[in-house]
Legacy VTK file of the C-alpha trace (Angstrom):
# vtk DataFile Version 3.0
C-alpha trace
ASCII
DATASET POLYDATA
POINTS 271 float
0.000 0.000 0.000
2.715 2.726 1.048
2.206 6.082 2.448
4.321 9.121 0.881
3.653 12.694 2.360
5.695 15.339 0.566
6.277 19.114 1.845
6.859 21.486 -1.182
8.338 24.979 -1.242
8.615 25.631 2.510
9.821 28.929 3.844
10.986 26.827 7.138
13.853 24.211 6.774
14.614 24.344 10.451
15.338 21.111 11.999
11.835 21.938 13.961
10.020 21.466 10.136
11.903 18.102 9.563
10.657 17.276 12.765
7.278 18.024 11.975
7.358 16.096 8.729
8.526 12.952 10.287
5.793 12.854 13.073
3.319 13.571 10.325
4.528 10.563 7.928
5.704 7.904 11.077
3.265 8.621 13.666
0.996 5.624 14.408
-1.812 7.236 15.888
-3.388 6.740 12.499
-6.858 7.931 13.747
-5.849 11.312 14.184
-2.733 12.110 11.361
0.752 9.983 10.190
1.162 7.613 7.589
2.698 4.812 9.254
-0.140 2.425 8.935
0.179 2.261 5.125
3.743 0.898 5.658
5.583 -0.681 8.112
8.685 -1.901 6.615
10.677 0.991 6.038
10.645 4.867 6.741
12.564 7.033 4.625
12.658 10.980 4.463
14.738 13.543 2.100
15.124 16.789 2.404
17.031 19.530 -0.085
16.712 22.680 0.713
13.109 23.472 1.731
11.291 20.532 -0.023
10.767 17.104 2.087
9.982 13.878 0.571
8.905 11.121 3.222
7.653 7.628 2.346
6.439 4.759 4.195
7.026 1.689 2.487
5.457 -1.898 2.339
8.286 -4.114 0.482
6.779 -5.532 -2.863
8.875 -6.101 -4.984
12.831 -6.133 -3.943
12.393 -6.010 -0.019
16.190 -5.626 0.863
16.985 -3.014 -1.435
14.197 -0.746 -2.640
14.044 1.752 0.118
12.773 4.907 -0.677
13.029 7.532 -1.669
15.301 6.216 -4.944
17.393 8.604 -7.129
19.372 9.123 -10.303
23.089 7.849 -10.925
24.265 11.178 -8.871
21.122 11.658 -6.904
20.000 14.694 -8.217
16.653 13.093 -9.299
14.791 12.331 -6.252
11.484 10.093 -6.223
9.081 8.836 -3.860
6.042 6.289 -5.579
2.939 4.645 -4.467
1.648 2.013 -6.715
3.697 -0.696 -8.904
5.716 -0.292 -12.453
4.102 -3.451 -14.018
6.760 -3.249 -16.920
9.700 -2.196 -15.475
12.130 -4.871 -16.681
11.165 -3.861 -20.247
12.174 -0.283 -19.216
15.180 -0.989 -17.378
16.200 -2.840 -21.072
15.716 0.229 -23.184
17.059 2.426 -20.346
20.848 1.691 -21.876
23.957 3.737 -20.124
21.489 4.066 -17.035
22.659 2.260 -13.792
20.695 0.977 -11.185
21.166 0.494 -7.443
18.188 -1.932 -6.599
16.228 -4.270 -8.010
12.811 -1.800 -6.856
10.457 -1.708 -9.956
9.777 2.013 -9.059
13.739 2.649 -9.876
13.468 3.077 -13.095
11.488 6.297 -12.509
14.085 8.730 -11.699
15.949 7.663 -15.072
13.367 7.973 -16.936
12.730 11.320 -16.120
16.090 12.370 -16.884
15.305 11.097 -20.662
12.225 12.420 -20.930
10.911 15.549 -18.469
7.710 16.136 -17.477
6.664 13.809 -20.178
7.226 11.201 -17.423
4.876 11.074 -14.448
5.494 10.513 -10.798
6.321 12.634 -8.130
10.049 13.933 -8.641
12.071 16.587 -7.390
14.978 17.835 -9.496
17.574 19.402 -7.168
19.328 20.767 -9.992
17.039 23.812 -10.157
14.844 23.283 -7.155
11.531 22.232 -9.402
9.192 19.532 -8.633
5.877 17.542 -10.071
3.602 15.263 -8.956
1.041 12.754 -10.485
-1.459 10.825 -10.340
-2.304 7.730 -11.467
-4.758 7.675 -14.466
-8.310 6.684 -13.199
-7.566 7.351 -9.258
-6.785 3.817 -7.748
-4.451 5.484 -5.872
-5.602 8.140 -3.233
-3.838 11.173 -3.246
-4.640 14.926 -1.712
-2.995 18.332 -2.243
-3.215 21.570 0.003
-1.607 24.906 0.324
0.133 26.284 3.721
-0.336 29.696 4.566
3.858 30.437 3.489
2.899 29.121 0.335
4.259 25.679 0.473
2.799 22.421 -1.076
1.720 19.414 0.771
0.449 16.293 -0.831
-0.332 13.244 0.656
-1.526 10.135 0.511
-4.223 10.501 3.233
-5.783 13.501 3.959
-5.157 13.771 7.272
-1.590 13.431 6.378
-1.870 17.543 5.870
-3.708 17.704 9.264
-3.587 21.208 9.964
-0.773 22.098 7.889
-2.864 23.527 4.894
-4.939 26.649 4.703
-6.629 24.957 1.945
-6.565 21.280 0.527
-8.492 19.394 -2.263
-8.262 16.129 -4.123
-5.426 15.721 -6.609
-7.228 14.699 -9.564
-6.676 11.732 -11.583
-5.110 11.532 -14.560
-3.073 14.962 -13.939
0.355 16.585 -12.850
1.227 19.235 -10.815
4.370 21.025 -11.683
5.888 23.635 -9.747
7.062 25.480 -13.139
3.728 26.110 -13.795
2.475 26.393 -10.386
-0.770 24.526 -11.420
-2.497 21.191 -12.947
-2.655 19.734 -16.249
-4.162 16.709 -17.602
-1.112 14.064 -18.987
-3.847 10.843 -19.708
-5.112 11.518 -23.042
-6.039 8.652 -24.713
-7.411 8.044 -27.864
-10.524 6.955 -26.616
-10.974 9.402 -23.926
-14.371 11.233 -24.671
-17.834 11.459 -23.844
-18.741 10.297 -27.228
-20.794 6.784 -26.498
-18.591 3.692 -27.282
-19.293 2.291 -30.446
-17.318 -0.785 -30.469
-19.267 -4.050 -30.471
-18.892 -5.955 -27.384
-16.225 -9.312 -27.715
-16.412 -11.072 -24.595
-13.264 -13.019 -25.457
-11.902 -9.453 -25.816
-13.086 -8.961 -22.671
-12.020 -12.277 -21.148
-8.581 -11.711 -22.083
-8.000 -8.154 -21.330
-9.305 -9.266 -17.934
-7.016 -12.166 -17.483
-3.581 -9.951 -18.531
-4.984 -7.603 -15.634
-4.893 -9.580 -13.110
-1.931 -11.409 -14.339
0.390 -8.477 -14.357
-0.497 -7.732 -11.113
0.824 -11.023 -9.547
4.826 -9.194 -9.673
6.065 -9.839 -6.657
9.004 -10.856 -4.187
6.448 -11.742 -1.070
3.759 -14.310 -0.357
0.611 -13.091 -1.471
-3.051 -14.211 -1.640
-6.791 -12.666 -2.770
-9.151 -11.580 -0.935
-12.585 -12.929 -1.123
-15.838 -10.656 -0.878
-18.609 -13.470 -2.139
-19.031 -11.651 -5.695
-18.423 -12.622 -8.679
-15.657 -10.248 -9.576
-13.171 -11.190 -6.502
-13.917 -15.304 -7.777
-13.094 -14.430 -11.262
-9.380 -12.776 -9.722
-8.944 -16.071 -7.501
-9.611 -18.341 -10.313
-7.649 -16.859 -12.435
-4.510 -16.005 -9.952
-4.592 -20.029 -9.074
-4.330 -20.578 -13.056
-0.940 -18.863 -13.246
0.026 -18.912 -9.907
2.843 -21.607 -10.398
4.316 -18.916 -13.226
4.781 -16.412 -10.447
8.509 -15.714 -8.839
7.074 -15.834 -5.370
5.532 -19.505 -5.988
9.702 -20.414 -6.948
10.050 -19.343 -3.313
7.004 -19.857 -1.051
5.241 -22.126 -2.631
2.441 -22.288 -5.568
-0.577 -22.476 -3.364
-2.714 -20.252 -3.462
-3.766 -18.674 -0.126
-7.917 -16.886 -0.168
-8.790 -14.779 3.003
-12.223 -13.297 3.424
-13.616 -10.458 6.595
-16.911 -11.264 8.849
-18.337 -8.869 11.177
-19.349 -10.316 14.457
-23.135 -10.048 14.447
-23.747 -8.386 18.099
LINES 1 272
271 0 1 2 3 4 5 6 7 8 9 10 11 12 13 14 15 16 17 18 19 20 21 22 23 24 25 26 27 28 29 30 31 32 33 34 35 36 37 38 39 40 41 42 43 44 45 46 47 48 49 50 51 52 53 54 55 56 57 58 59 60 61 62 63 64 65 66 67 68 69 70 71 72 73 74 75 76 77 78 79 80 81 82 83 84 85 86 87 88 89 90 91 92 93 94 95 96 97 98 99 100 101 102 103 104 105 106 107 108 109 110 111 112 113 114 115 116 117 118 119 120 121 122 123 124 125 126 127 128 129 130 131 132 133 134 135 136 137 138 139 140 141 142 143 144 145 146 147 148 149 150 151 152 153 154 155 156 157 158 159 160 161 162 163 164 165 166 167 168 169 170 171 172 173 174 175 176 177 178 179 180 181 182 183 184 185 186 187 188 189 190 191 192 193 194 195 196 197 198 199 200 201 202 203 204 205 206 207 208 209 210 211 212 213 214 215 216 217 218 219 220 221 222 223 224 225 226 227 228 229 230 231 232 233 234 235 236 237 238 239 240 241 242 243 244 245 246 247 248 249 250 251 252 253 254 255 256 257 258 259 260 261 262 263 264 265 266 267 268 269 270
């Protein structure tokens, strides 16, 4: 899951402010504020100047080595990422005269925006000349929040009381755009093709559908941890679990732990 809470732009980089950031991000009095809860297996915080990046990590993929936050080759690129790189080891192949320090699918971010700018998407900050951006993922699976402090700074987090009472104002960071501090404001970086309001007019396949469904899930079984599904009596969640036992054996965790597949399901006491 992860946690990352990031503090833009800040007029204070006292050791008091660093303080501050890392009670907001580690705390575990989730309840109230702190990020903790979304990842217990590592806490990392950077700070340049007067921008702070802090992430709480849950090891995924490459648990010894892919603390966070990850950088460039001389660490001028800094990056902090919730969510999974699906086809990393593709990039990492066309990312030639590029070195990397950890096996972390989320490393090959940092060098990819050195190639390509804000064409890339992620939140980055470039201590070169003091700019940032952040992003979010296309359709929103991934919860994210902005706000504004009263010095002007910017806080995003991944929970919104994560900014607690840090922000004069805060709002959802909406899907499907970046935030760039050249610009000092949004803009929409999913565009595709077939993103209108016009109605669909392709005829329904349901072996299209059947297989786009299948490579979904199947991409999503990249890991270096045991793993299971969880079941919620539906339809959808058997369809995952019957497929995930299907290709389970192909998995790199199965080499390790095992090809069984492990279901868990939540009751409520009835009182």
């Amino acid at each position: 899951m992860c946690g990352i809470l990031a503090l833009l732009g800040c007029s204070d980089d006292s050791q008091a402010k660093r303080v501050r950031v890392l009670e907001l991000s580690r705390s575990t009095l989730y309840i109230f504020y702190g990020l903790k809860h979304r990842g217990s297996d590592w806490s990392g915080l950077y700070q340049h100047g007067d921008n702070y990046l802090s992430h709480q990590r849950l090891a995924i993929i490459d648990p010894a080595s892919g603390d966070q936050p990850l950088f460039n080759e001389d660490e001028t690129i800094v990056v902090t990422v919730i969510g999974e790189i699906y086809n990393h080891e593709e990039l990492r192949k066309n990312l030639t005269g590029h070195k990397f320090k950890t096996g972390s699918d989320c490393d090959v971010i940092a060098h990819l925006y050195e190639e390509h700018g804000e064409n890339f998407v992620d939140m980055l900050l470039d201590t070169r000349n003091n700019t940032y951006m952040a992003a979010r993922d296309a359709i929103g699976i991934t919860s994210l929040y902005i706000g504004w402090g009263l010095d002007g700074s910017v806080w995003i987090s991944s929970e919104l009381k994560g900014l607690n009472d840090a922000c004069e104002h805060f709002e959802v960071f909406p899907p499907g755009h970046l935030y760039s501090s050249k610009t000092g404001g949004f803009r929409r970086w999913y565009n595709p093709l077939w993103f209108s309001e016009t109605i669909p007019s392709t005829p329904y396949d349901p072996l299209v559908l059947r297989r786009a469904f299948e490579n979904a899930v199947i991409k999503r079984l990249m890991t270096d941890v045991p793993f299971g599904v969880l079941l919620l009596g539906g339809l959808d969640s058997s369809l995952v679990a019957s497929v995930t036992a299907r290709h389970m054996a192909e998995t790199k965790a199965a080499k390790q732990w095992g090809a069984q597949l492990h279901s868990f399901c939540v009751g409520l006491e009835v009182l």
